[in-house]
N, C-alpha and C positions, 0 to 999 in steps of 0.2 A: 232106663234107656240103655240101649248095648252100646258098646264103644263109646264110653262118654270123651274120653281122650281125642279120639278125630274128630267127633260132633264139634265139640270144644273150638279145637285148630280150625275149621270149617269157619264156624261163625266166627273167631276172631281175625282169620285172615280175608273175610269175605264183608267182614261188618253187615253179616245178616242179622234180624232184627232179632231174633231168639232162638234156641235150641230145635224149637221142630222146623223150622225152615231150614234150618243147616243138616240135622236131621233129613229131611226132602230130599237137599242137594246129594247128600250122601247118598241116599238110596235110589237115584239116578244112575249114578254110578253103578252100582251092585246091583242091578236091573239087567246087567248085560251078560251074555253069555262069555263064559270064560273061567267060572267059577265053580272049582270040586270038592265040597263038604269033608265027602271022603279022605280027604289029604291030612285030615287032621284041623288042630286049634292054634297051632304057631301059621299053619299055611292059612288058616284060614285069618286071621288076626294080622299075618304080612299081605293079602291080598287088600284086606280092609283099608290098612294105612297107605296102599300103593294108590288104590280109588281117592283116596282124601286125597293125597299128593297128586291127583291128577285135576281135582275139582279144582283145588286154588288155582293148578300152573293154567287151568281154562280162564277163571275168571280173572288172573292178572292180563291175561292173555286179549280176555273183552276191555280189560279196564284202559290199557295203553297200545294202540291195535298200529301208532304210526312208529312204534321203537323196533318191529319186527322187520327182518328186510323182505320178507317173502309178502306182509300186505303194500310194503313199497311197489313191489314187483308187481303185484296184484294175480298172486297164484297160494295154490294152497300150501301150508306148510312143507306137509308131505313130499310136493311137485319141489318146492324150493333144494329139498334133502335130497333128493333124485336129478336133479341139474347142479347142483354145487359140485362134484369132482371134475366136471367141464370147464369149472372157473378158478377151482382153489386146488392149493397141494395139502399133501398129509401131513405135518411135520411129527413125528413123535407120539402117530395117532392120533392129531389134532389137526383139522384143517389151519393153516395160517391163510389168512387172509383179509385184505381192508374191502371193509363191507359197504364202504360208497364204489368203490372201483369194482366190486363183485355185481353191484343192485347194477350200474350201468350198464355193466355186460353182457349181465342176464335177460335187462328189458333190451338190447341191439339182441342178441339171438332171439329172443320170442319175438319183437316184432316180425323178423327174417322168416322164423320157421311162420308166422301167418301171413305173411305175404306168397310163399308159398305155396300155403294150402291152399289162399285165395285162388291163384293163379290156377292152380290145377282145375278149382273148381270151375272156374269159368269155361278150363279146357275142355272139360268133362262135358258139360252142359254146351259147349260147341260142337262137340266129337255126335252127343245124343242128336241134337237140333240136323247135320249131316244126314242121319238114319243110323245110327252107330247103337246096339243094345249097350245096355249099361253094363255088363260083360267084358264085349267087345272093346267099349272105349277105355275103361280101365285097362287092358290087357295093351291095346294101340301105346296108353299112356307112357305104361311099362318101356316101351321098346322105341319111343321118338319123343325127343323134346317138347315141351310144351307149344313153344312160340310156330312148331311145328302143325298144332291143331286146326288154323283155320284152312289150310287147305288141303286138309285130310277127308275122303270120303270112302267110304267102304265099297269093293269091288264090287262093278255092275252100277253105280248108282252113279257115274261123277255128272255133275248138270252139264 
């Protein structure tokens, strides 16, 4: 078996039931594009170990899903990493930050930006209902408040 060293890691940190399932998981991983033969046997050999280090950080990841503050939030990691400098400072190339006063501020801003959205949409779907194309009312949207919509009607048409 190749890489018996991460296969290894895999199943031990994963308590898979034996080497071809950890093996499996492995090859999930290295199933993805991203990977150059060409580079040689150390790149190839540090991508290997980078995939195993990715499989555990996933399955501790499934294993304790309420210690993360982004499934607090109920957004994906990612989105969590892309809203965090909205909430936190750098210190030393480290955000500092207390991560109950972060999670709170995060779910008041997402509620806000969907309430938002809601809003628009309604305006939207009031602007269309008018005679307004869907062009149009977006463009309307642009250029006058929302609370402004219901008695907006496009020239030529007012009742």
């Amino acid at each position: 078996m190749a890489y018996p060293r991460q296969v290894e890691r895999i199943q031990r940190e994963t308590r898979a039931p034996n080497r071809t399932s950890a093996a499996a998981t492995l090859l999930e991983q290295l199933i993805r594009p991203g990977f150059d033969p060409a580079q040689g046997a150390e790149a190839t050999r540090r991508y290997v170990r980078r995939k195993a280090s990715i499989a555990v950080m996933q399955y501790r990841k499934g294993e304790a899903p309420d210690r993360y503050p982004w499934t607090q939030v109920g957004i994906s990691e990612r989105r969590y990493y892309k809203l965090l400098p909205l909430f936190a400072q750098k210190v030393n190339g480290r955000y500092d930050l207390d991560q109950d006063d972060v999670v709170a501020r995060m779910k008041a801003y997402l509620d806000r930006v969907d309430h938002v959205r809601t809003v628009r949409a309604a305006a939207l779907d009031v602007l269309r209902s008018h005679g307004f194309g869907e062009a149009a009312a977006r463009k309307w949207l642009q250029r006058h408040q929302t609370k402004e919509a219901v008695d907006a009607w496009p020239r030529g048409r007012r009742p």
